[in-house]
Every structure is written in structure tokens, then in C-alpha cells.
C-alpha positions, -999 to 999 in steps of 0.1 A, spaced: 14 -196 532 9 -185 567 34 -190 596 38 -189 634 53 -156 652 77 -179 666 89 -191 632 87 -158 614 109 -145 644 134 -170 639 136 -165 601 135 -124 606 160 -124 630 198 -129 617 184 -101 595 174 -79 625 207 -82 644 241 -63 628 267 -82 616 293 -80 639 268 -94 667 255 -118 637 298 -126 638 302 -128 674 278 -154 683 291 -172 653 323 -171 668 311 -185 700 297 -215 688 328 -224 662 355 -218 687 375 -250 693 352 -251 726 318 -237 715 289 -248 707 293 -270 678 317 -290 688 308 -295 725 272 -310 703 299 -334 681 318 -341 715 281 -344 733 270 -373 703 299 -394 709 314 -373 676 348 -366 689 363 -372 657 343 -342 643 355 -316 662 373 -292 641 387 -256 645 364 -242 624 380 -205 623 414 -214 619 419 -242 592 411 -238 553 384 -248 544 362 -250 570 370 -214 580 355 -203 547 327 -223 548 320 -219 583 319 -177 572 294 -186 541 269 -205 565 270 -177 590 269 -149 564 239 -168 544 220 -176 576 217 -139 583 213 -128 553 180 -157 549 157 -135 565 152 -104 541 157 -127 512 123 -149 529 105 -116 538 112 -101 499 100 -134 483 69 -138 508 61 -103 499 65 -109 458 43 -147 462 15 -124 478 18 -101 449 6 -126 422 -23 -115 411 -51 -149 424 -65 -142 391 -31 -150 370 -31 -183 393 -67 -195 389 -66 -188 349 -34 -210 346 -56 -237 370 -84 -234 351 -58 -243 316 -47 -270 331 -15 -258 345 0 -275 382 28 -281 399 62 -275 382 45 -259 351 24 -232 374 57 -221 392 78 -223 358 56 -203 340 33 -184 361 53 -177 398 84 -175 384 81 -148 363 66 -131 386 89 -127 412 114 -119 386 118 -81 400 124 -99 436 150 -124 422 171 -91 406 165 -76 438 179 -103 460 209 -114 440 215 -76 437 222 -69 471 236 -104 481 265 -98 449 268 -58 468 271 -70 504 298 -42 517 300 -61 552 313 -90 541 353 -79 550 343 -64 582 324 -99 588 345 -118 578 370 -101 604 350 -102 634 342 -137 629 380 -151 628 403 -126 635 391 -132 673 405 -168 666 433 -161 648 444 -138 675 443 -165 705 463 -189 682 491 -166 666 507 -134 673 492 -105 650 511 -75 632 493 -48 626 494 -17 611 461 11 622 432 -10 632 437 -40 607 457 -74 611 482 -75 580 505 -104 590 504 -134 601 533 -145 624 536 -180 622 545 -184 661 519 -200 686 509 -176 712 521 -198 744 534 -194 781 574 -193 776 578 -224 795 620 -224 793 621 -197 816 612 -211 845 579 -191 848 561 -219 863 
């Protein structure tokens, strides 16, 4: 399977770029004004917007799209690299027996890439950036909504009070 430079680039990289800048333009486009929902607001999808950061659940799933879509590119580069390991002759024997479609890849491509499978769940079940991720992608959020305690260099408390201009004294 061959594929343009401009698609391999966009499928290599969220894998090229670190995961706090992977987190950071994530965060731009799910802020209450970013990116996704100016689009929702742009297709007459008002109704859509969401604060994508802030509320359960959308917070969590908006930080399993992000984390997944950087994480898509070495997972496509290790199974493009175990597909062009399968020996042609393995392939053309199972043709030549008859085999197509869902029985070649169930019993002929999947085993194969068996190593590459234990590979990739491997390090997707060992990601060790998922906490600082998952920070730089809402803390930034959290932080223009609520007032933060913290203790060192990590939030610990929420204070339940919205971060606004004190309007009863006068400071107008």
C-alpha cells in the first residue's frame, strides 16, 4: 500500500511532535472559544458547543482523542512496517489454496503481525506521559475557570470559586 508524502506526514506527525505541544494545540482548539466550537458555531451548531476541558465527560474523552490521535502515527508506521514483512510467498501460497479476503488476513496477516500487535499494545498500556498530558491539556482550563491550590509545581485542589472581577467593590 503506497501513500502520498502529504498523507504519510500527516499520519507521522502527532508522533513527531512532544506531548505537551501535542497538548497545547489541543487545548487551543477545545477551549470554549477554539477551534471546534467556533466550526459548531460556524455550521449553525450553536447547540454543540461545549466546554470540552472542564465538564465530565467530555473532558475525558476530549484527552482520549487527543492522546490516540498522537499516538496513531507510530502505531501506522509499526504495522506498515510488519504488512511489508510478510513473506509474498506466504501470501501467494494461501491465494493459490484458495484463501481471500477475511480468511487471508485471519489466518495468514494476522499472525503475522502478531509481534507488532504485542508491541503496540505494550507501549500504548506503558504510556508514562499520559499524567503530564493530561495536565497540560486541562489544567490550562481549569485554571481560567477556578482558583487553584497548589502545593510544588502540581494543582492539588480544586477551589470551587469562579475566577471573576470582584464587581461589589466598585472596581468598575
Amino acid at each position: 500500500m503506497r501513500f502520498g508524502g502529504i498523507v504519510q506526514l500527516i499520519i507521522v506527525l502527532p508522533f513527531a511532535i512532544s506531548s505537551t505541544a501535542t497538548a497545547v494545540l489541543w487545548n487551543f482548539m477545545l477551549t470554549s472559544d477554539g477551534t471546534v466550537n467556533q466550526v459548531l458555531r460556524g455550521i449553525g451548531l450553536d447547540g454543540w458547543t461545549q466546554t470540552w476541558l472542564l465538564e465530565w465527560p467530555q473532558n475525558t474523552l476530549s484527552m482520549i482523542v487527543a492522546s490516540t490521535w498522537q499516538a496513531t502515527g507510530l502505531n501506522v508506521v509499526l504495522f506498515a512496517i510488519g504488512l511489508r514483512a510478510i513473506p509474498r510467498e506466504t501470501v501467494e501460497a494461501a491465494a493459490l489454496d484458495g484463501a481471500s479476503g477475511w480468511r487471508m488476513f485471519r489466518h495468514i496477516t494476522l499472525p503475522q503481525l502478531r509481534a507488532v500487535t504485542v508491541v503496540v499494545v505494550r507501549t500504548a498500556a506503558g504510556e508514562r506521559h499520559t499524567l503530564s498530558f493530561a495536565e497540560t491539556l486541562t489544567v490550562p482550563a481549569a485554571v481560567g475557570r477556578y482558583q487553584l491550590a497548589a502545593i510544588g509545581e502540581r494543582p492539588v485542589k480544586v477551589v470551587k470559586a469562579l475566577v471573576r472581577p470582584d464587581s461589589s467593590r466598585g472596581d468598575a
